[in-house]
Backbone as numpy.savetxt, mean C-alpha at the origin, in Angstrom:
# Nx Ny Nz CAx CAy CAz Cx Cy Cz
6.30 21.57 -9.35 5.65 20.31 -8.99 5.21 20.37 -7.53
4.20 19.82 -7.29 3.58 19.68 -5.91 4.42 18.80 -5.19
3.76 18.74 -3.68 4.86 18.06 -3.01 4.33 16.28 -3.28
3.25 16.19 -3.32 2.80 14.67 -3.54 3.61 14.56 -5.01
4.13 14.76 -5.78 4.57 14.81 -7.36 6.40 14.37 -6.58
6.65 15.05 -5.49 7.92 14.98 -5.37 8.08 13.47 -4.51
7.03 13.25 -3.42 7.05 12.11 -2.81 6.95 10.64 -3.58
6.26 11.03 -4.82 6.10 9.75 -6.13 7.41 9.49 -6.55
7.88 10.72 -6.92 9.64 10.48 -7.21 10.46 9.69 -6.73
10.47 9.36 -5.11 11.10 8.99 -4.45 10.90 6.78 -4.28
9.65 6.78 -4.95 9.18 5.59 -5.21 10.07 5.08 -6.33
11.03 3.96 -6.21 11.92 3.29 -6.74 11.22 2.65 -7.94
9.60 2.20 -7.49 9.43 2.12 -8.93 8.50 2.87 -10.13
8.56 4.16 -9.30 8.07 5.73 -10.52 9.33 6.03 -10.37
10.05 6.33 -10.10 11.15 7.00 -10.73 11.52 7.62 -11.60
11.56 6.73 -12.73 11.66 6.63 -14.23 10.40 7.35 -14.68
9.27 7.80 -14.36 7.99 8.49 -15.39 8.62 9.54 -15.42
7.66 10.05 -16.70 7.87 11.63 -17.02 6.92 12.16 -16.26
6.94 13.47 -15.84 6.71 14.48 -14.87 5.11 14.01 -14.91
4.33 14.00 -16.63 2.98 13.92 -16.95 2.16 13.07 -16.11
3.42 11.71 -16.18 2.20 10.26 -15.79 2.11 10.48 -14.12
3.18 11.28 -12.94 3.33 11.49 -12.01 2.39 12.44 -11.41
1.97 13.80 -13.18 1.22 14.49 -12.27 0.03 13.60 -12.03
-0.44 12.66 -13.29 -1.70 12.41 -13.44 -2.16 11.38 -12.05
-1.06 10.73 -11.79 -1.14 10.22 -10.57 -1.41 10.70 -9.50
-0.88 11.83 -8.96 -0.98 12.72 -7.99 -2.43 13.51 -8.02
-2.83 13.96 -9.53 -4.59 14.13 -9.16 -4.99 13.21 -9.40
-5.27 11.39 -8.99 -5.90 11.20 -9.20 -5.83 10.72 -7.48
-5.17 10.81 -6.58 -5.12 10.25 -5.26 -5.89 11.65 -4.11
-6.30 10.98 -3.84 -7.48 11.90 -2.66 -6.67 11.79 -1.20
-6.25 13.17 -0.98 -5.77 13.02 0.52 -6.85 12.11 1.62
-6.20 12.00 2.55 -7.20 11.23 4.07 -6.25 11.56 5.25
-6.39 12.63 6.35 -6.11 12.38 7.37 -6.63 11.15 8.53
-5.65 10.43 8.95 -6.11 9.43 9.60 -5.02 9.69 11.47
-6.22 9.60 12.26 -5.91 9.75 13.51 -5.10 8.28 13.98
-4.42 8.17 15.42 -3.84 7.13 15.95 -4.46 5.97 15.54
-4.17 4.55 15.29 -5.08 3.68 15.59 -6.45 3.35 14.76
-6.90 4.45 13.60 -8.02 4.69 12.69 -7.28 3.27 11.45
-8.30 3.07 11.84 -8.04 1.55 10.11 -8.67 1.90 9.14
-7.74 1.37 8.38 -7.43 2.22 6.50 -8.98 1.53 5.93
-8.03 -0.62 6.18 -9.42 -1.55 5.63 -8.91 -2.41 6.49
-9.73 -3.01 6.02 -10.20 -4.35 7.19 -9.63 -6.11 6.55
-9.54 -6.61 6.78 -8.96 -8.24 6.63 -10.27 -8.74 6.33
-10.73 -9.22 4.60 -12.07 -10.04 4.26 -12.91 -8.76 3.61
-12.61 -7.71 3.84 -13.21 -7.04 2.70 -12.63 -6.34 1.30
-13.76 -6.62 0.36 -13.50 -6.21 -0.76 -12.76 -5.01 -1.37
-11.86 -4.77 -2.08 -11.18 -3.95 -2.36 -11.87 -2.79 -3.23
-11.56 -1.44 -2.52 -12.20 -0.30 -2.98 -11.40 0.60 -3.54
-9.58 0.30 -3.06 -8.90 1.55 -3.51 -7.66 0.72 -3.06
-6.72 1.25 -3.67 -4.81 1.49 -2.80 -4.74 2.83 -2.21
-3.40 2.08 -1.56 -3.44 3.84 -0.84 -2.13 3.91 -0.80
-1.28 5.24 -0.78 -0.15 5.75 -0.36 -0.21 6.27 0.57
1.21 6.14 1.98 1.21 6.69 2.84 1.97 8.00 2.27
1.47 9.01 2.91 1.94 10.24 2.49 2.90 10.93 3.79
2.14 10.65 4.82 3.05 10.62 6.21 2.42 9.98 6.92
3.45 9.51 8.45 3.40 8.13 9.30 3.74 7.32 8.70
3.09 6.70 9.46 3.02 4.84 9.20 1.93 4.24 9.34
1.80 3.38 8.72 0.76 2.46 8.51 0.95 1.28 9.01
0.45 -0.14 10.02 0.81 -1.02 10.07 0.05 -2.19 9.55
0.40 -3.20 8.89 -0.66 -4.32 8.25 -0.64 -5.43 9.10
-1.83 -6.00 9.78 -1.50 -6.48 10.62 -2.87 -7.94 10.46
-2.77 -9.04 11.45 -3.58 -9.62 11.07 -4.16 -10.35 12.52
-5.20 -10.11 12.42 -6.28 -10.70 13.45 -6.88 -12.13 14.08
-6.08 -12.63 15.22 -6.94 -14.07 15.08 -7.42 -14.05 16.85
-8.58 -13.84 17.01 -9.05 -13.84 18.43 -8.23 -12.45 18.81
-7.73 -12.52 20.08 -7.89 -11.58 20.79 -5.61 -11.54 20.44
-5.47 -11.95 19.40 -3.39 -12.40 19.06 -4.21 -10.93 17.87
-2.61 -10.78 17.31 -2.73 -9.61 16.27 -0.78 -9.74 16.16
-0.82 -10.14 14.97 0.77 -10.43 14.08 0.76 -9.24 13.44
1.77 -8.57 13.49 2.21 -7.53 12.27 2.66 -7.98 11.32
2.07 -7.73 10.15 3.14 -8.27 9.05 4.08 -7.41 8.42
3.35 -6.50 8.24 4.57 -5.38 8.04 4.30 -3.82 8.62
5.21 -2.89 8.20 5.06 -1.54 8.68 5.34 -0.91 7.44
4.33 0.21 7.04 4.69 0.99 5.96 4.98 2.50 5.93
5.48 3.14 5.51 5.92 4.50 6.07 5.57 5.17 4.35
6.45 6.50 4.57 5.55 7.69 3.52 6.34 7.10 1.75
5.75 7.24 0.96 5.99 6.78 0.20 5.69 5.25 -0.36
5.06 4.67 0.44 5.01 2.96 0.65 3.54 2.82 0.00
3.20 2.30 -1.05 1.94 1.66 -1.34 1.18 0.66 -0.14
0.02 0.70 -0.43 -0.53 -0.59 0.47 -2.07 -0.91 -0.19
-2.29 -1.89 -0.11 -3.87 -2.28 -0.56 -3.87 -3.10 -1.96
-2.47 -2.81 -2.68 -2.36 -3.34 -4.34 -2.73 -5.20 -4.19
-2.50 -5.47 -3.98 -2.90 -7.42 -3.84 -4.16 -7.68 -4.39
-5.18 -7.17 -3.15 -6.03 -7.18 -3.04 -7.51 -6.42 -4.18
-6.56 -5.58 -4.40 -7.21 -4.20 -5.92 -6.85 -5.03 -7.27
-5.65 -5.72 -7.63 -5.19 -6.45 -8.80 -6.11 -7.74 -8.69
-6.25 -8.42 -7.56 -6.68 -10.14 -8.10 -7.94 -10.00 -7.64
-8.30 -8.89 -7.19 -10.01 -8.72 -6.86 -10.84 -9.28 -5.56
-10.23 -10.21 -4.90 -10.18 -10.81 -3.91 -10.26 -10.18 -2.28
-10.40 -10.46 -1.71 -10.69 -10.14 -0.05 -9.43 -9.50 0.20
-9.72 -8.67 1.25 -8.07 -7.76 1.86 -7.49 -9.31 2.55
-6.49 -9.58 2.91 -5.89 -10.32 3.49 -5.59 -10.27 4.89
-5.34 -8.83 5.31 -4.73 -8.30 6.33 -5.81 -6.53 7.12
-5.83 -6.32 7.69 -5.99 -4.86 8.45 -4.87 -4.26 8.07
-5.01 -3.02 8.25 -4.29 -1.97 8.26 -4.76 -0.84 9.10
-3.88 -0.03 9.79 -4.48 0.85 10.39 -3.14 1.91 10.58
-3.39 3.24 11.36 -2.31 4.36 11.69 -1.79 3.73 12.61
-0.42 4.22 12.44 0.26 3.96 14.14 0.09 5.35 14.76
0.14 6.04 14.26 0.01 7.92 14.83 -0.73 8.35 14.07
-0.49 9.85 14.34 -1.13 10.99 12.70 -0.45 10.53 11.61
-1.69 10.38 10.79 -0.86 9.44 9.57 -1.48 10.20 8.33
-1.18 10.51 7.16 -1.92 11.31 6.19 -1.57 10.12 4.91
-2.55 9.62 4.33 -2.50 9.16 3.41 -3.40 9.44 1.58
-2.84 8.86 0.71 -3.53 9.79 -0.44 -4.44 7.97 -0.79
-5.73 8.34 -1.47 -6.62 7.52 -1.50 -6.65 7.15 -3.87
-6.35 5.68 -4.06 -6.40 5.90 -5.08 -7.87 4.51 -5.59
-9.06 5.07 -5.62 -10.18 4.34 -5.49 -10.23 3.41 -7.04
-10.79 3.09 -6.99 -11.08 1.50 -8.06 -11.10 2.31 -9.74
-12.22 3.04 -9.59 -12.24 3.63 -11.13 -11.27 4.43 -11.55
-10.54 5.22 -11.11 -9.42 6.09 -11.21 -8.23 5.44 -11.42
-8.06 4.36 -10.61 -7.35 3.43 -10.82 -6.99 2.71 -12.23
-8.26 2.20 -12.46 -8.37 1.92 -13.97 -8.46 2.79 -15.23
-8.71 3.97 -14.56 -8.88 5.14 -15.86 -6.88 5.55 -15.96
-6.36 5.70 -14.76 -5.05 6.12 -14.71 -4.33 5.02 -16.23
-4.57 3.66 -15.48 -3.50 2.79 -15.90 -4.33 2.14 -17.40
-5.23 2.84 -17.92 -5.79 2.36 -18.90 -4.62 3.77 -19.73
-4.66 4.62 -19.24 -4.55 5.86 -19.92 -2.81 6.02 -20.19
-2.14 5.60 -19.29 -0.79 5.34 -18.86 -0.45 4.12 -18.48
0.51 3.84 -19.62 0.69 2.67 -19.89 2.12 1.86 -19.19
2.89 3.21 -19.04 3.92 3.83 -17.85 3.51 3.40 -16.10
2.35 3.80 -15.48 1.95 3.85 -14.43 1.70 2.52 -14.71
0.99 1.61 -15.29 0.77 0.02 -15.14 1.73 -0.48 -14.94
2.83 -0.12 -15.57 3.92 -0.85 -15.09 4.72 -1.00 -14.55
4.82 0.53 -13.82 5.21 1.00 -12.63 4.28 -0.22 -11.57
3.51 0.25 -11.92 2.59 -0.82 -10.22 2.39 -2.02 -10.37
2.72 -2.74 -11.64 3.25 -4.16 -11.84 4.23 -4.35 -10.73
5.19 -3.34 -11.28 6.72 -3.25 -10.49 6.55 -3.88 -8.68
6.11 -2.54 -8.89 5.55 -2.27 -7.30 4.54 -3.46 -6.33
4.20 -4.16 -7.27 3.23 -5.43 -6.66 4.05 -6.30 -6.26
4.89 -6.82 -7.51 5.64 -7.57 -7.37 7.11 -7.26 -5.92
7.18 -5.73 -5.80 7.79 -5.66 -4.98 7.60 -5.98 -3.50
6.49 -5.94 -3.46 5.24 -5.73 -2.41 5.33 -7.07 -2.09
4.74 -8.06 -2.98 4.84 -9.53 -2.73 6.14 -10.10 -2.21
7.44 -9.56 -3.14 7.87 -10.45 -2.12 8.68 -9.73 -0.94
8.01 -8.49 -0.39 8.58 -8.43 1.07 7.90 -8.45 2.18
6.48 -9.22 1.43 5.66 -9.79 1.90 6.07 -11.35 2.28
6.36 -12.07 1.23 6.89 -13.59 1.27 7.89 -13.36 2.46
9.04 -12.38 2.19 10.38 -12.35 3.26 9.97 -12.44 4.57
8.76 -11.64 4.97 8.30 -11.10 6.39 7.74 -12.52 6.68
7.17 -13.39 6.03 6.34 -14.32 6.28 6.99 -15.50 6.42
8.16 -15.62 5.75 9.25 -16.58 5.50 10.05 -16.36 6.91
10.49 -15.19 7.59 11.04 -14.58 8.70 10.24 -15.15 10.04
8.65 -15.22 9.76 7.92 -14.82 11.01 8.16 -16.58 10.98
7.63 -17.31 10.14 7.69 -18.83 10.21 9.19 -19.44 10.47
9.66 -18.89 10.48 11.40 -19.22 10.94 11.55 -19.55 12.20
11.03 -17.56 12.92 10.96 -17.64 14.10 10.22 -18.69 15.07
8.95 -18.81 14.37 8.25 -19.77 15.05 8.58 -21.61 15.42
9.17 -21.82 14.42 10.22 -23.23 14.06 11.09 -23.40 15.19
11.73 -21.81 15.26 13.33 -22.04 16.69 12.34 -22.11 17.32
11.36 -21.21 17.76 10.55 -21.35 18.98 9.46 -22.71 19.72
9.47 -23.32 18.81 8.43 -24.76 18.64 9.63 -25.83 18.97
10.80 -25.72 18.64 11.45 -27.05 18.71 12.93 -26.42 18.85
């Protein structure tokens, strides 16, 4: 098995596939070296792909004037972009490298050919959305906390 086949493994929610649906996953994701600071997508545009970080980090972050909130940090193994690819809707957030960051690219049609084809991988990234969401809610639930002690 390749090493992207071994890094899927480690995803809590592939785990469980057989070797097949992992390889099919793994060709269907397009490497991307991405330099310091290079943004993945942008906050308001349309969704073209998910992506796995394969190495670095990734940070999702969000833009208002010249302020910029992190919402989260994603490292190797970590999906990012699924929200936005499932409900069809605007990115929510930026994303960009914090360093040399190598990520694998999984674009719109492939996407749908994978999880039309594997019925395994859909539900794997059901999984994975839902995981996504809520440590998304937590971070957001966290940041508005902070802001509450800080206001009053």
């Amino acid at each position: 098995m390749d090493d992207l086949v071994e890094l899927l493994r480690t995803s809590q929610d592939l785990q469980p596939l057989p070797d097949e649906s992992l390889a099919a996953l793994s060709h269907g994701l397009v490497r991307e070296q991405l330099a310091a600071g290079q943004v993945v997508l942008r906050e308001g545009e349309r969704a073209k792909a998910v992506y796995l970080v394969i190495r670095g980090e990734v940070e999702v972050v969000r833009v208002r004037g010249d302020q910029q909130l992190r919402l989260n940090l994603v490292g190797p193994g970590d999906w990012f972009g699924l929200v936005a690819m499932v409900s069809e809707g605007p990115r929510s957030a930026t994303c960009r490298a914090v360093g040399a960051t190598e990520i694998g690219v999984l674009g719109t049609s492939t996407f749908a050919l994978l999880f039309n084809a594997h019925a395994d991988l859909c539900l794997a990234f059901q999984k994975a959305l839902a995981r996504q969401l809520a440590r998304d809610f937590r971070n957001l639930d966290k940041q508005i906390r902070a802001e509450l002690e800080t206001a009053g």
